[in-house]
TORKOL-4160 file (C-alpha; in steps of 0.2 Angstrom, whole numbers, padded with zeros to 4 digits, m for minus):
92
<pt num="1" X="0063" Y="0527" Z="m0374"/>
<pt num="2" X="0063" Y="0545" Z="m0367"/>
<pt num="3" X="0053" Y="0553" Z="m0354"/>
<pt num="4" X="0037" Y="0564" Z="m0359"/>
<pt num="5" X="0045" Y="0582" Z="m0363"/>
<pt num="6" X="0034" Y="0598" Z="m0353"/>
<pt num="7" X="0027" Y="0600" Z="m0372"/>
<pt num="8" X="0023" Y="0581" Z="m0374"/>
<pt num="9" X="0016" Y="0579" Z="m0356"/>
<pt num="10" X="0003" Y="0595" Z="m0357"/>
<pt num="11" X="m0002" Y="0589" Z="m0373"/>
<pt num="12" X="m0009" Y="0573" Z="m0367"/>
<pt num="13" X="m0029" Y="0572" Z="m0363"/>
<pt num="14" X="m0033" Y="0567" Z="m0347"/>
<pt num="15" X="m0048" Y="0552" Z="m0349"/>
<pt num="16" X="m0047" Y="0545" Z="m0334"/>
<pt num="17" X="m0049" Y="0553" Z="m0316"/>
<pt num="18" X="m0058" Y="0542" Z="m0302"/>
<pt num="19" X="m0058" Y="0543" Z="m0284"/>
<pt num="20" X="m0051" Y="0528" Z="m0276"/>
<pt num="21" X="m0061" Y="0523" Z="m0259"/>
<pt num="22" X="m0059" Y="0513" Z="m0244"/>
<pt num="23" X="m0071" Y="0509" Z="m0232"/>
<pt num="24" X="m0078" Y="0529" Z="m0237"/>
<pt num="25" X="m0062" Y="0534" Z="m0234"/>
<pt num="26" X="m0054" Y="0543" Z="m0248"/>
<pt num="27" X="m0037" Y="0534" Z="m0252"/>
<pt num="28" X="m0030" Y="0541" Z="m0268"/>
<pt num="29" X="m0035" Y="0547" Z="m0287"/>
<pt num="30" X="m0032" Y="0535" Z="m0303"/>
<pt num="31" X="m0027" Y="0546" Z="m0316"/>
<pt num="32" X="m0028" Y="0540" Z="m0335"/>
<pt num="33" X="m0020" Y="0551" Z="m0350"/>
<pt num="34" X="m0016" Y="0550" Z="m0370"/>
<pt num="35" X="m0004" Y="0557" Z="m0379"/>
<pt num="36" X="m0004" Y="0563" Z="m0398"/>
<pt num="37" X="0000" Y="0546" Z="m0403"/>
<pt num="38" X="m0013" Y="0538" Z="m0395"/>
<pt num="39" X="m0004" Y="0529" Z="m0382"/>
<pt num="40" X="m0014" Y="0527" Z="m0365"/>
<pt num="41" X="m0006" Y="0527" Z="m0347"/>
<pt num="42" X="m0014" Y="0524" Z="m0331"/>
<pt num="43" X="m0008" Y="0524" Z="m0313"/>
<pt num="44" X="m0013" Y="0528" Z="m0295"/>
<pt num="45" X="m0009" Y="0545" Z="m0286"/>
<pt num="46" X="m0011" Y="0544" Z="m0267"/>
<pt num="47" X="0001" Y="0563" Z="m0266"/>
<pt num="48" X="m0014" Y="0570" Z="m0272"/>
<pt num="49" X="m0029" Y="0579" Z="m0259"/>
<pt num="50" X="m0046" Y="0572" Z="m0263"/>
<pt num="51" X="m0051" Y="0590" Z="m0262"/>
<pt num="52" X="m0038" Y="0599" Z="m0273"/>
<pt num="53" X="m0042" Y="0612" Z="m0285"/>
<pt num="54" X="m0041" Y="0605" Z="m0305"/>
<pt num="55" X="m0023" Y="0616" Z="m0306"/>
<pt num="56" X="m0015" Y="0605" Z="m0294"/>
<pt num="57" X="m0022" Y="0588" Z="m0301"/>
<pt num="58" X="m0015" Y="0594" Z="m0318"/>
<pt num="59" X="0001" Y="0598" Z="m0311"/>
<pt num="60" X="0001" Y="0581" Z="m0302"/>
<pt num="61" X="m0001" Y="0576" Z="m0319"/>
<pt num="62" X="0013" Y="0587" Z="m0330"/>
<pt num="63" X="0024" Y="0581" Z="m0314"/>
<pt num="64" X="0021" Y="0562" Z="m0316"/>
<pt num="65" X="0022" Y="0563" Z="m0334"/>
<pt num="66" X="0037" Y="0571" Z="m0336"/>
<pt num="67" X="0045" Y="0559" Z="m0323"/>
<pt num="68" X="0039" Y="0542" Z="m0335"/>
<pt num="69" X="0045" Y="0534" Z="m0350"/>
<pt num="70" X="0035" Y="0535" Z="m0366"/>
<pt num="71" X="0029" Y="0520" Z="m0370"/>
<pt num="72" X="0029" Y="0512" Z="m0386"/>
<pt num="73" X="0010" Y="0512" Z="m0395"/>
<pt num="74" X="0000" Y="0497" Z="m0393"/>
<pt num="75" X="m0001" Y="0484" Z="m0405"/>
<pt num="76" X="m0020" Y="0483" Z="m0412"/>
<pt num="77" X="m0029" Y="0468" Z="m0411"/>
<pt num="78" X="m0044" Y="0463" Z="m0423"/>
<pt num="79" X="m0054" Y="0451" Z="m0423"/>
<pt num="80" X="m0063" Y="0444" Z="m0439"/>
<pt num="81" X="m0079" Y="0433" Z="m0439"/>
<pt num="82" X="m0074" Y="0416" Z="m0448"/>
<pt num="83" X="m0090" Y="0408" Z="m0455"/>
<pt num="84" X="m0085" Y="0395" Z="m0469"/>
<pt num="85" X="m0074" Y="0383" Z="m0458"/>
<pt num="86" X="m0088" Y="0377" Z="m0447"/>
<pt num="87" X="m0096" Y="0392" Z="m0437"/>
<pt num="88" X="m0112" Y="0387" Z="m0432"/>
<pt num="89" X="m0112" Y="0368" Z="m0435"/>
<pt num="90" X="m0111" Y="0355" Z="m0423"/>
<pt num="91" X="m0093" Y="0348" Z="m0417"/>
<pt num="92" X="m0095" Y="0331" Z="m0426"/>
């Protein structure tokens, strides 16, 4: 697959955005975005200054994006509630 386009990239909705601490010492950001399609991508930043202003982080962002392969969207999985092959009865 292709990398984000600029337009793909500053479409996506950041969702995640935590400071990552060591010992209460800042150590880098972990960022989470999703794109129109829904897909979600995670990662770690340590380029990023614990104090930067919310421009920079969403250039970090556009930048890190742009620079990654789309993923293909995840596969759904469901779960359905089985009741008439036993659910609730004893093993024997």
């Amino acid at each position: 697959m292709a990398n984000f386009t600029t337009s793909e990239a500053n479409a996506s909705t950041i969702v995640r955005m935590e400071k990552k601490m060591r010992g209460g010492v800042f150590s880098g950001w972990i960022f989470g975005t999703t794109d129109a399609q829904g897909n979600y991508l995670d990662w770690r930043d340590s380029s990023v200054a614990e104090n930067a202003s919310k421009a920079t982080i969403k250039t970090a962002i556009r930048t890190h994006l742009e620079g990654t392969e789309k993923r293909p969207a995840p596969v759904a999985i469901t779960y359905e509630s089985i009741t008439d092959k036993g659910k609730g009865e004893t093993v024997a």
